[in-house]
Structures are given as C-alpha cells and as structure tokens.
Kinemage of the C-alpha trace (Angstrom):
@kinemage 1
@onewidth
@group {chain A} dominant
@subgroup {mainchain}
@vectorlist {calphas} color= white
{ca unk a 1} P 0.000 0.000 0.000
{ca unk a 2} L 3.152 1.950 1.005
{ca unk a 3} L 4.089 1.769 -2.879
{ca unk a 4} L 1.067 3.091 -3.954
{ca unk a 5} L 1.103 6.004 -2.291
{ca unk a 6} L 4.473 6.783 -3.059
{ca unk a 7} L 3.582 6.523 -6.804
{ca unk a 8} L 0.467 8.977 -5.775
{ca unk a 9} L 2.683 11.446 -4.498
{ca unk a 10} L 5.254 11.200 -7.361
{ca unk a 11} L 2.125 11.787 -9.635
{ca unk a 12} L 1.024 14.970 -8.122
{ca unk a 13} L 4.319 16.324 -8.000
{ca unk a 14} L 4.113 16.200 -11.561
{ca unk a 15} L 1.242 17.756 -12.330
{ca unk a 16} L -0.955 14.228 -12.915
{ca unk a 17} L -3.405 15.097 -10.662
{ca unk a 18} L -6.132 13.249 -11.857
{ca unk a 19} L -4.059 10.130 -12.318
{ca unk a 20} L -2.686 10.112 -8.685
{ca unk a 21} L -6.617 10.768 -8.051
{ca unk a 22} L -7.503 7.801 -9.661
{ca unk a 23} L -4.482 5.944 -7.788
{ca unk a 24} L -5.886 6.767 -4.158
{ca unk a 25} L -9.299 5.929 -5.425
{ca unk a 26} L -7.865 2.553 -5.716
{ca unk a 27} L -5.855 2.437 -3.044
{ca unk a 28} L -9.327 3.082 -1.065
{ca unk a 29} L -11.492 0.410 -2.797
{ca unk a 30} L -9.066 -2.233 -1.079
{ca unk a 31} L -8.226 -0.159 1.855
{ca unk a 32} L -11.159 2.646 2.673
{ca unk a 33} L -10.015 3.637 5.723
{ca unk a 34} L -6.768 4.755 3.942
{ca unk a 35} L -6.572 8.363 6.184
{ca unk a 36} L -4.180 9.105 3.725
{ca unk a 37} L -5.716 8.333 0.380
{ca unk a 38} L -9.027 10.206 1.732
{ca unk a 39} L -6.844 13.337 2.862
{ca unk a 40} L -5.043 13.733 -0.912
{ca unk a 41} L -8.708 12.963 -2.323
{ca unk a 42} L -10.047 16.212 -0.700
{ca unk a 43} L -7.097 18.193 -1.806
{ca unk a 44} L -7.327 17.048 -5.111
{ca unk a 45} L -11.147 17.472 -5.020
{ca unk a 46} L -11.139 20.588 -4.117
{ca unk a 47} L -8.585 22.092 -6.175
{ca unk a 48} L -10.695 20.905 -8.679
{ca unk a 49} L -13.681 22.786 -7.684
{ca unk a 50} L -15.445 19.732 -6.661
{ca unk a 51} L -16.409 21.043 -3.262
{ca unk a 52} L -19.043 18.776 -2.276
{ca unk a 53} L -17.454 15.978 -3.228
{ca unk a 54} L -14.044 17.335 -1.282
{ca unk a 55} L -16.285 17.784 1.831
{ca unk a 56} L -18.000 14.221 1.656
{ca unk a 57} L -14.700 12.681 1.962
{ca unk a 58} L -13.546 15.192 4.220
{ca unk a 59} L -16.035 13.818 6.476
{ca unk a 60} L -14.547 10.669 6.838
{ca unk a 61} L -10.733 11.582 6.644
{ca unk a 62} L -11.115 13.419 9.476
{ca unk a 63} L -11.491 10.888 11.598
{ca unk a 64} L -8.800 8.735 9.988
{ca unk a 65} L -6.286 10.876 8.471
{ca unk a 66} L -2.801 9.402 10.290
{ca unk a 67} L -1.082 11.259 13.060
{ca unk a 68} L 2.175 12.109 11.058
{ca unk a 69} L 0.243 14.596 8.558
{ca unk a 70} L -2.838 15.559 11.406
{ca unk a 71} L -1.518 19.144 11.832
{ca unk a 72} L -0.931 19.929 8.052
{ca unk a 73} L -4.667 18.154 7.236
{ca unk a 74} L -6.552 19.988 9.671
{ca unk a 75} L -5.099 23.274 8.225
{ca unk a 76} L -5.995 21.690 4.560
{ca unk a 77} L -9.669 20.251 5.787
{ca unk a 78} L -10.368 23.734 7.033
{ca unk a 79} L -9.540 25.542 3.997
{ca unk a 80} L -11.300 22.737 1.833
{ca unk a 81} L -14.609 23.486 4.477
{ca unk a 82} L -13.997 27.307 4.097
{ca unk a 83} L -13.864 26.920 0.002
{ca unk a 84} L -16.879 24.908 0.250
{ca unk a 85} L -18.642 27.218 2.295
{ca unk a 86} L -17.765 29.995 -0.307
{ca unk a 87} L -19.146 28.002 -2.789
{ca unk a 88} L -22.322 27.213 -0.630
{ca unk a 89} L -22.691 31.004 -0.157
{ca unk a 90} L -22.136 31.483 -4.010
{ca unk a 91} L -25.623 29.086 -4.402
{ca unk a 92} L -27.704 31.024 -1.916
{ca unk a 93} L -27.102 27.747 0.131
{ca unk a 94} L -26.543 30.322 3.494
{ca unk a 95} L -27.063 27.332 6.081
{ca unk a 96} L -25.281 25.157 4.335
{ca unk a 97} L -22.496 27.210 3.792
{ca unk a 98} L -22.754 28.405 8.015
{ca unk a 99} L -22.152 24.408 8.456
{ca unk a 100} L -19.101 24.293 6.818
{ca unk a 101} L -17.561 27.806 7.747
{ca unk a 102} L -18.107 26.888 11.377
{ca unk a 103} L -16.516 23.473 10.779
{ca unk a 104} L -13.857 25.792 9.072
{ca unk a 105} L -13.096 27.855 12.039
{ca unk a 106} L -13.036 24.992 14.460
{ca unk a 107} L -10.026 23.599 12.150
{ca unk a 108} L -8.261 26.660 11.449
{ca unk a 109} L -9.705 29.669 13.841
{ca unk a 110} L -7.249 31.937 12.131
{ca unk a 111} L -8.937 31.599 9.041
{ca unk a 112} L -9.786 35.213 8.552
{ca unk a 113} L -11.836 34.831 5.369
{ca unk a 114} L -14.007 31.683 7.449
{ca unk a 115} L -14.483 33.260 10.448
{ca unk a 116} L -15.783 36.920 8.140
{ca unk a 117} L -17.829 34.203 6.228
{ca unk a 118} L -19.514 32.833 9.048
{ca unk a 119} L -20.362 36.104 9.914
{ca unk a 120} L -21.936 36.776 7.092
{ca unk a 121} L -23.716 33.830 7.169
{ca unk a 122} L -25.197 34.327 10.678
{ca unk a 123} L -26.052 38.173 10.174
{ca unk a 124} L -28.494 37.055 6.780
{ca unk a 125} L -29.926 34.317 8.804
{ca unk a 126} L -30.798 36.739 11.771
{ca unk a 127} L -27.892 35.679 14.270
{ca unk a 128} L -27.474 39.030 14.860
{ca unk a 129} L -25.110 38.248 18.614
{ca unk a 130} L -22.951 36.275 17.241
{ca unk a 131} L -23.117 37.709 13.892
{ca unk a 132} L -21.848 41.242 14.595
{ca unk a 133} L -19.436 40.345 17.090
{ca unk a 134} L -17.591 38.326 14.198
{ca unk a 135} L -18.457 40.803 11.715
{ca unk a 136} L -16.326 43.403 14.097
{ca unk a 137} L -13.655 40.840 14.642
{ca unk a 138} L -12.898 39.791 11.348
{ca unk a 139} L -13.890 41.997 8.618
{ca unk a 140} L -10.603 43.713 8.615
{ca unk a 141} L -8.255 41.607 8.319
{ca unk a 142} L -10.284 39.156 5.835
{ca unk a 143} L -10.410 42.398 3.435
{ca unk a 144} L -6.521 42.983 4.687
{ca unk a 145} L -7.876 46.511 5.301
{ca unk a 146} L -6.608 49.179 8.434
{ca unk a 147} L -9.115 50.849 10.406
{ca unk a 148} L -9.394 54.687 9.674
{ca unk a 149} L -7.794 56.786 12.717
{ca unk a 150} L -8.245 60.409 11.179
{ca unk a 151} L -8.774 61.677 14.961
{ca unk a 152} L -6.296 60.328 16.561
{ca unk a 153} L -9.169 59.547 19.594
{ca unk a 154} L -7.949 58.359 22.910
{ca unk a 155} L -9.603 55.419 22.836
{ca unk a 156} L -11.977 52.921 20.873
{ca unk a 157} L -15.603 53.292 21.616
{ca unk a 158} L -16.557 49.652 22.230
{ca unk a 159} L -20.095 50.182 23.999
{ca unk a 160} L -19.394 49.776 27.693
{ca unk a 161} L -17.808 53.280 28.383
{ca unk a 162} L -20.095 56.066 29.429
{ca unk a 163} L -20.614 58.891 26.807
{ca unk a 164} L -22.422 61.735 28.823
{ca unk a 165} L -20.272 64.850 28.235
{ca unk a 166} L -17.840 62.920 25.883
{ca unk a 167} L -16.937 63.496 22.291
{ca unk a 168} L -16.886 60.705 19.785
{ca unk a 169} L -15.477 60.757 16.031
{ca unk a 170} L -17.799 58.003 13.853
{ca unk a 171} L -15.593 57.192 11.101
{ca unk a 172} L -17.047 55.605 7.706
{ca unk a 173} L -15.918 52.554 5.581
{ca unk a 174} L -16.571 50.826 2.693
{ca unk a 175} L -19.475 51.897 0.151
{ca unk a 176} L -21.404 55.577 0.408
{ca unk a 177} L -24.982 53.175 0.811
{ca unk a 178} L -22.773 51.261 4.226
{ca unk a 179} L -22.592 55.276 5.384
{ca unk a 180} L -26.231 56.080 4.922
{ca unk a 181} L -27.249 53.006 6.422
{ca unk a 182} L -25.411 53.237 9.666
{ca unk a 183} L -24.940 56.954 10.059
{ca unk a 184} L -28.273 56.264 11.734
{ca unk a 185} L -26.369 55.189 14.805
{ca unk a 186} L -25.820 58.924 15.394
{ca unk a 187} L -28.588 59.892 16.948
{ca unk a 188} L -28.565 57.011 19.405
{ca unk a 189} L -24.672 58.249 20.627
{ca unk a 190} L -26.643 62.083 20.794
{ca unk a 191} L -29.267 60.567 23.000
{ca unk a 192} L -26.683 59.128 25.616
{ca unk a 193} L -25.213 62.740 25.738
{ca unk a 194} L -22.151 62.697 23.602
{ca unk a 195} L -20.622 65.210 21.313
{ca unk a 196} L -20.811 63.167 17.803
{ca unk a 197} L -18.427 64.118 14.789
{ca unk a 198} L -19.208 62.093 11.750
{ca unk a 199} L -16.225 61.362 9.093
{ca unk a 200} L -17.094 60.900 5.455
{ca unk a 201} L -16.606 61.691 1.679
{ca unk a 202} L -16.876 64.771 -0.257
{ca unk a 203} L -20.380 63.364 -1.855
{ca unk a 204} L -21.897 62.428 1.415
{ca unk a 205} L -20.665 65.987 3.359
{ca unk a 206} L -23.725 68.066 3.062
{ca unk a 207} L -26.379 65.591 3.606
{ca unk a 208} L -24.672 64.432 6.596
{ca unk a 209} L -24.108 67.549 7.571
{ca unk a 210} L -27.785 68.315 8.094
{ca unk a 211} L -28.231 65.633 10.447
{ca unk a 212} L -29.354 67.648 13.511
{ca unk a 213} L -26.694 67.938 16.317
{ca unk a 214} L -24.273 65.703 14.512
{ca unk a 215} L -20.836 67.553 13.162
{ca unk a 216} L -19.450 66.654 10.305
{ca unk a 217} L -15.992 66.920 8.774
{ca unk a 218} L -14.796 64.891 5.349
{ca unk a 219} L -12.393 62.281 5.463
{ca unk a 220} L -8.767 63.420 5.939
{ca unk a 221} L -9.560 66.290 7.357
{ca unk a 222} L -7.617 67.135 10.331
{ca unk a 223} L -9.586 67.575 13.908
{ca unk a 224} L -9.684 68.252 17.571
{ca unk a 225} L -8.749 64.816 19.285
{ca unk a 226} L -11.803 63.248 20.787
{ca unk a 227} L -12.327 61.234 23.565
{ca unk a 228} L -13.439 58.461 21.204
{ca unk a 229} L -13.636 56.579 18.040
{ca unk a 230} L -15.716 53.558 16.562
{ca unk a 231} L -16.149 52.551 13.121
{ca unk a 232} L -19.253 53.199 11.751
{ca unk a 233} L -20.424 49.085 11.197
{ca unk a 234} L -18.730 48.764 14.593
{ca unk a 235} L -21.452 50.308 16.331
{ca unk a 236} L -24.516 47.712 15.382
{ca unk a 237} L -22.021 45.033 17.790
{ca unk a 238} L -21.033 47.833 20.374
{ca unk a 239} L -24.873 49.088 21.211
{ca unk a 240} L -25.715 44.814 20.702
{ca unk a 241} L -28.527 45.548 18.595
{ca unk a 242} L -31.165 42.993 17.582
{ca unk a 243} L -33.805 42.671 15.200
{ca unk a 244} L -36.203 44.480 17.583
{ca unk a 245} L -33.736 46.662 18.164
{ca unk a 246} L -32.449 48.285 15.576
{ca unk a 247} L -32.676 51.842 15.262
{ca unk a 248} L -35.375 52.235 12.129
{ca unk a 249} L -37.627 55.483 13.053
{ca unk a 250} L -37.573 57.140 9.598
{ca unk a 251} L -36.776 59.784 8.246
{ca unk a 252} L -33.179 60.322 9.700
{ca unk a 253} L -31.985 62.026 6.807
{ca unk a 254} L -33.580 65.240 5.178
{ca unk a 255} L -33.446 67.204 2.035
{ca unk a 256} L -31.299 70.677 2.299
{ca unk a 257} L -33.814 74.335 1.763
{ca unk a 258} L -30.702 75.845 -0.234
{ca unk a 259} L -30.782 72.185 -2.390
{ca unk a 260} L -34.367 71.720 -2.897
{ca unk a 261} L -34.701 75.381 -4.111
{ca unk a 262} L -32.248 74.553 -6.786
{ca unk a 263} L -34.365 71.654 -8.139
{ca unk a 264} L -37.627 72.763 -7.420
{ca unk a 265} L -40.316 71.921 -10.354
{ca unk a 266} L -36.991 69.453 -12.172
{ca unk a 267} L -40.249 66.539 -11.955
{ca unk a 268} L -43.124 68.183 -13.787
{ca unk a 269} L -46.435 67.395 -11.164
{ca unk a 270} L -49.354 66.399 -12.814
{ca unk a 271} L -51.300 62.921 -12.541
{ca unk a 272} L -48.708 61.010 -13.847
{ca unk a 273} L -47.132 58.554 -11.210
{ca unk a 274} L -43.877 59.396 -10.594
{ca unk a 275} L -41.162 56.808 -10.274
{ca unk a 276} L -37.813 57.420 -9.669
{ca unk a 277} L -35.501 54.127 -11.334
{ca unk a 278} L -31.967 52.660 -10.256
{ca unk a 279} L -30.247 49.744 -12.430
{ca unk a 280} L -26.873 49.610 -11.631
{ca unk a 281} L -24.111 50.370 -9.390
{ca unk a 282} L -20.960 50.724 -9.116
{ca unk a 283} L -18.471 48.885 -11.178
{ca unk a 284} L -15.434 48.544 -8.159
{ca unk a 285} L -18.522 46.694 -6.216
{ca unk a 286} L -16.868 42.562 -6.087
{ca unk a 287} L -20.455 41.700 -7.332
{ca unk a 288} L -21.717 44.305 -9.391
{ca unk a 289} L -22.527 41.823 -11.735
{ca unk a 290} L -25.015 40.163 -9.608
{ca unk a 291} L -26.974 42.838 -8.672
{ca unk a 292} L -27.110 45.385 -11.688
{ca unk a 293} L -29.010 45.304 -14.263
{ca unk a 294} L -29.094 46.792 -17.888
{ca unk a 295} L -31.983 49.645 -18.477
{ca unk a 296} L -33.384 47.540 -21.158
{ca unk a 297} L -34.445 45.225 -18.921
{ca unk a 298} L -37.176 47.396 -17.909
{ca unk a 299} L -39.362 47.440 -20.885
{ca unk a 300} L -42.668 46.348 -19.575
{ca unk a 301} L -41.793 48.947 -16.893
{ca unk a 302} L -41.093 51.686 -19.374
{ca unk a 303} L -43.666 51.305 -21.416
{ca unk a 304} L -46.105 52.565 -18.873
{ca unk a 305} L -47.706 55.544 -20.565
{ca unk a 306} L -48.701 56.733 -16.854
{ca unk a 307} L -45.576 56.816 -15.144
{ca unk a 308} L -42.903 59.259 -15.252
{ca unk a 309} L -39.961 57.448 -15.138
{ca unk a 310} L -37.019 59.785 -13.566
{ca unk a 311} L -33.717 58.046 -14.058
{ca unk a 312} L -31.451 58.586 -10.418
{ca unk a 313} L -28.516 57.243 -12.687
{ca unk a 314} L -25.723 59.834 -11.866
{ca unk a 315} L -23.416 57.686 -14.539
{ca unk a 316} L -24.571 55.562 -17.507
{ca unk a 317} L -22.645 52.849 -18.752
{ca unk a 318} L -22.093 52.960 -22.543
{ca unk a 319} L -24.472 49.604 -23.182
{ca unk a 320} L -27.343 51.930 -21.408
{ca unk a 321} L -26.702 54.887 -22.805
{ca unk a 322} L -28.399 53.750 -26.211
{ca unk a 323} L -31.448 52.901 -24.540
{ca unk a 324} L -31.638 55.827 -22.597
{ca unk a 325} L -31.845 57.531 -25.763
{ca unk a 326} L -34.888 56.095 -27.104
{ca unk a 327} L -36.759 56.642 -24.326
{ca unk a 328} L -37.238 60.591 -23.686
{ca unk a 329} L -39.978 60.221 -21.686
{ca unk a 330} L -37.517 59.229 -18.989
{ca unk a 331} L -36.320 62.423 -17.148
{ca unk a 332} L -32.684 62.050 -16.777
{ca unk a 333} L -29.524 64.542 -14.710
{ca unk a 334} L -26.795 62.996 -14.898
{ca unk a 335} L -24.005 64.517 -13.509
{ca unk a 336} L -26.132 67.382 -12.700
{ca unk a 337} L -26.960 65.171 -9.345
{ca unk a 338} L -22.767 66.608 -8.000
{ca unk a 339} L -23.963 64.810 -4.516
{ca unk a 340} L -26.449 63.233 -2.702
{ca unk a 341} L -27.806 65.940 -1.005
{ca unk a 342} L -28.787 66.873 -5.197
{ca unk a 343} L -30.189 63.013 -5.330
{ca unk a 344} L -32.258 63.562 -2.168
{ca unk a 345} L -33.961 66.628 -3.293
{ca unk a 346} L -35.106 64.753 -6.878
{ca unk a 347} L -36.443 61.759 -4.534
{ca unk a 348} L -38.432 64.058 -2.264
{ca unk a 349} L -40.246 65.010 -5.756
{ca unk a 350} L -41.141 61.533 -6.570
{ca unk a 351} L -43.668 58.969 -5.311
{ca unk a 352} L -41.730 56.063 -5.211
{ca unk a 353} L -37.967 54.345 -6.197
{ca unk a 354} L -37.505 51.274 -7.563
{ca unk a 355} L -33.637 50.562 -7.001
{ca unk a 356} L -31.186 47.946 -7.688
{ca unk a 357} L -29.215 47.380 -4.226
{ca unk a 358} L -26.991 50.735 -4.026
{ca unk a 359} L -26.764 53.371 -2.481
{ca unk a 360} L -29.240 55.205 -3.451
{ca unk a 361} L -32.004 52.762 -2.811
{ca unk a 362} L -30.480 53.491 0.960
{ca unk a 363} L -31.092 57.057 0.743
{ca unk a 364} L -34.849 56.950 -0.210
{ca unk a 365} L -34.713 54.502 2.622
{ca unk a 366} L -33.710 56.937 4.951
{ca unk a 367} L -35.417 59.438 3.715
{ca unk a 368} L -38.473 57.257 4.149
{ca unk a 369} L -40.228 57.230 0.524
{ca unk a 370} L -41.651 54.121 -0.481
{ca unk a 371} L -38.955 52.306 -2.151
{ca unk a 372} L -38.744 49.215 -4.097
{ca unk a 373} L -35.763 47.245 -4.031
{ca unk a 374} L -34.680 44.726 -6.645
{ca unk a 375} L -32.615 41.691 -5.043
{ca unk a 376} L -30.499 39.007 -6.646
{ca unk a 377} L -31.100 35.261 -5.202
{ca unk a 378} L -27.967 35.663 -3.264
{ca unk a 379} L -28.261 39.159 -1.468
{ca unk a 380} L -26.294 41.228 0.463
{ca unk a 381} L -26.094 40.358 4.340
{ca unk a 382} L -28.395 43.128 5.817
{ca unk a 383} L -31.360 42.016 3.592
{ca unk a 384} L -31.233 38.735 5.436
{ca unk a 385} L -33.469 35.835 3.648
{ca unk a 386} L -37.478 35.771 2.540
{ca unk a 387} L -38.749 38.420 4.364
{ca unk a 388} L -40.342 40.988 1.950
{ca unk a 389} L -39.631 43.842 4.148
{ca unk a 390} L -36.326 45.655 5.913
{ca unk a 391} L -36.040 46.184 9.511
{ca unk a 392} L -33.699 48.713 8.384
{ca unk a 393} L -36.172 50.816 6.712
{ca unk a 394} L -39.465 50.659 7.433
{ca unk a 395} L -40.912 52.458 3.608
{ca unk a 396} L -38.939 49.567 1.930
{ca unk a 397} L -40.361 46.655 0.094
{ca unk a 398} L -38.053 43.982 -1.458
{ca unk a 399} L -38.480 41.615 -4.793
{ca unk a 400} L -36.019 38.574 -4.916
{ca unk a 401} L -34.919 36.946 -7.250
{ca unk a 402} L -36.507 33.082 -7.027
{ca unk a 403} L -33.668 31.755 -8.963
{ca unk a 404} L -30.475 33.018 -10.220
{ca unk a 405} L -30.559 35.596 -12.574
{ca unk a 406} L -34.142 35.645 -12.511
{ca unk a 407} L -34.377 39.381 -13.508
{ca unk a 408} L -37.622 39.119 -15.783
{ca unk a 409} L -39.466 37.540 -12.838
{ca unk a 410} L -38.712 40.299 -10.391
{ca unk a 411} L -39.354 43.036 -12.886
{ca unk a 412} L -42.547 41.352 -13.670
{ca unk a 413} L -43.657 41.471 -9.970
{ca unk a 414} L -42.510 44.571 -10.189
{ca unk a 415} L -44.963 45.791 -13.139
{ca unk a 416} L -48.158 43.672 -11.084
{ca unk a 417} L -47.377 45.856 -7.922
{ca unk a 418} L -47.221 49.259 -9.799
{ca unk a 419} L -50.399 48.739 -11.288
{ca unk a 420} L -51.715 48.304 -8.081
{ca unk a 421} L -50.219 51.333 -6.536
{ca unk a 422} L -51.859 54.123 -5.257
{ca unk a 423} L -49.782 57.179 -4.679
{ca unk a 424} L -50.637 59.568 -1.613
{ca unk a 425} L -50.125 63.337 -2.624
C-alpha cells in the first residue's frame, strides 16, 4: 500500500493530478479507511472545484487521516470546508455554507476569510449576537484593510464606556450606501449625551451635515482629538442591537432648503405617477454583476404611458446609454446630481424608487419614501433571507430573485405591484 502512495505522491508532483486521483481511489477500494488516500482525495477534489465531493470525503478523513500529517490536514480540511462554504454562499445555500464555515473555524480559527464568512452567514440568517461580534472581529483583516484613525481619539468606543459629556469621532468605511445606512447610529450616541463628529466623503458631506446635532468633517480632514472613536459598522455590535432593536424610526436624513430650491419643479407634477428608477451600481462593487441590471431590462416597466420614469442614474454605462436615448420620456440629470444631497432633493419630488441594491435605494430609505428594491437570489447580508420587508427601513419593500438571474421575474412582480399602486399626494 506503502508503494502506492508513493507513486500517488510522485504523480502529483508532476502535475498528474487526476491520475494520482484515480491511484488513491484505488488504493481506497481495497483499503477505505486509507486516512491518507481520503486526505489527498479532498485536496485534489477541491482544487478541482469539486467542493461537495471534497467535503464528503472530508467527512470521513477526518477521523482517519494518520497522526504524522494531522496538523498539516486539519489546516488543509479547514480551507477545503472554508472553500466549500464559499461556494455554498455562491448558491444562496446560506445554512449550508454556516455548516461548513463553522466546521472551518473549528479547524483553522485563524482563518480570517471563514471566520468573516460565518459572519456573514449568521447576520443574513438573523444571528445578529454572534453575527456582529464576528463581523467586528474579522472583517478587517479578511479584506486585509486598516481601520481609519483620522482623529487620533484616545480610545476605541466599544459600547461599555459612558458617553455623557464625551466626544466621539464616527468614522465611515466601505461603500457611500454602508454610510447612509449606519450613520443612523448617530442619533442614538446624541441621546446618551455625547458630542458626535461624523467622518465621510466629499459626496456624502452636506447631507450628513444636516443631520441635527451631529458635526461633520470629510475624510482626511484634520480635527480636535476626541475622547473616542468607533467605526461606523462597529457600532450595530457595540450598542448589541437585535432585530427588535435596531434603530429604524424614519426619516433620519432630510433634504437641504438651499438644495431643494435649486431643483424645485426638475419633476413636472401632474397625474402622472412618478417613479424614480436605479439599475446599476458601481463597477469597483466585487459583485456588481449580480446585482445590476441593464436599463433595457425594464421594458414592460417603461412602457407605462402613466408613469414618469425619472432616471437617479448619476453615470450611464455605454451599453445603457443607447437605450436611454430612445426613451425621452424618462427624465434624466446625470451629472447634474454633483452629490447626494442633489439626489435627495429629486427623490423628495417623486412617489416612489424602484432601485437595484446601491446606495441610493439606501437614501430613499432613509429618507423614508416608499422604495422598491430589486434583489439578486444571493443578497447582500443586511437584507437577510425571505422576508419581503427591511427592519432597516421601514418604507422599503423587497423583490427577490426566485432563482439566479431571474431578472424578468422580479421586474414582472414589479410591473403587477405598480399597477396596483396608489400614490398619496
């Protein structure tokens, strides 16, 4: 048997990977509790991108892989259990894929990237304690990313240290929709007495800025050293909020006088429904792909002769443009929308959004319109799974996708529930 595996080994060091596959599959029909054999089956099986099959044999090499190799297999099992919980996640399988990243972390619990999974996995399923104490663990380094310290605070805010009479600098991360969302969080440091400095960027300054009692200051600009920071998606784990506790009174943001003055009248009123329409985000989003959309995939939308369509697009990809074109019914800025302050007085104008998930579906959110959001089959953490509705905003109502890349389905809900809309002026 000894020579057998020896010849395995030879065969993946050259590169014959499915012929050294082939010789542990033999070695196992004579000898199947070959720890060995199963162990170099994973690998192989999951290099291959066989991940179910890698974590069925998994299974049993685990408790038969021999003592010489047990330290270098456990690290390999828990990478094969973290790939296969990637992939699980990939298929919308999200308890499935908490199985194996647990599994993961109990092999390896350095495993940035499996222990950030998990989190993920337990904040869409509604774990929410476990969830965003992971989240704030791991996040960082899984994205090998350094917490903002533009302050220079004395200390990290962590939830347990009293803020009456203290200041506290809220710094922002990732995407501008990640700000709007959690900027919320504000108001519940202003209510336990502290001075509260939000940090953010250029587009995001003046609609922050009218937050009421918050101070705002853009990102890299220097400031007075406060007492304390926390990272904006820090502060869901530090004030341990639940599903029945999340902060969701809307609106928290508001439109700006000297703003809404500038576009008053830009949506014509009349009896015409207006809609205000998102399709795609950002491009330096890792799954853009998943959740945009092209504009011509709205044509039975679009073709509603009592809707006034107002496009919220700030950019336009050149495959869009086209069909933007053709259709000059729908009311379109542009780059005339500098910043979202300019965004949030078009949206007070409308009666509804309909929104792929960016960030401007957040900010009708918070602004508390009536806002339609368009989901792929695998969504974004915070949307969690089934539920129609958002915790997060109260005016929001989301379509899913049933299957992958089922947009036609969801943009035919889409068309049923606008017909049965009735707009309050």
């Amino acid at each position: 048997m000894q020579a057998a595996l020896t010849q395995a080994f030879a065969l993946e060091e050259q590169g014959r990977l499915l012929e050294a596959d082939m010789v542990y599959q033999n070695i196992l029909e004579t000898d199947r509790k070959n720890g060995m054999a199963m162990y170099r089956r994973a690998v192989l099986a999951s290099q291959r991108n066989e991940h179910d099959e890698a974590v069925r044999i998994v299974q049993f090499a685990l408790r038969h892989v021999p003592k010489i190799v047990r330290d270098r297999a456990t690290r390999d099992f828990g990478v094969i259990m973290r790939r296969h919980g990637e992939f699980a996640l990939e298929q919308g399988r999200f308890r499935e894929a908490l199985d194996s990243y647990v599994q993961a972390t109990s092999l390896n619990p350095a495993d940035a990237h499996a222990q950030f999974g998990e989190a993920l996995c337990r904040l869409t399923l509604g774990d929410f304690a476990k969830g965003w104490d992971k989240y704030n663990k791991w996040r960082w380094k899984a994205n090998d990313a350094v917490a903002e310290q533009p302050g220079g605070a004395r200390a990290v805010w962590t939830g347990s240290q009293p803020l009456g009479g203290k200041s506290i600098l809220i710094t922002s991360e990732q995407g501008f929709g990640d700000t709007i969302m959690f900027v919320r969080y504000a108001h519940v440091l202003l209510q336990r007495g502290a001075s509260v400095t939000v940090s953010v960027h250029s587009p995001l300054r003046a609609l922050i800025g009218a937050m009421e009692g918050v101070n705002v200051v853009q990102n890299g600009d220097r400031m007075a050293r406060p007492d304390f920071q926390c990272s904006m998606l820090d502060l869901p784990a530090a004030l341990k909020t639940d599903l029945s506790s999340i902060p969701a009174e809307v609106p928290y943001l508001h439109t700006i006088q000297s703003y809404d003055e500038k576009w008053r009248g830009a949506v014509p009123d009349g009896k015409r429904l207006r809609v205000g329409l998102v399709w795609s985000g950002g491009t330096a989003f890792a799954h853009d792909a998943r959740r945009s959309i092209r504009l011509a995939d709205f044509a039975p939308l679009l073709e509603r002769a009592d809707i006034r369509f107002v496009s919220l697009q700030r950019e336009v990809r050149d495959h869009d443009a086209a069909t933007l074109a053709a259709c000059p019914d729908v009311l379109h800025f542009g780059e005339r929308l500098a910043d979202f302050a300019d965004t949030a007085s078009i949206i007070a104008q409308l009666d509804a959004v309909i929104s792929v998930d960016t960030s401007v579906a957040h900010l009708a959110g918070a602004l508390g319109k009536p806002v339609w959001m368009m989901l792929p089959f695998v969504p974004d953490f915070r949307w969690m799974l089934e539920r129609t509705d958002s915790p997060w905003y109260p005016t929001m109502t989301l379509f899913r996708q049933d299957r992958l890349g089922d947009w036609p389905g969801v943009i035919a809900r889409l068309k049923a529930a606008l017909e049965a809309f009735a707009p309050v002026r």
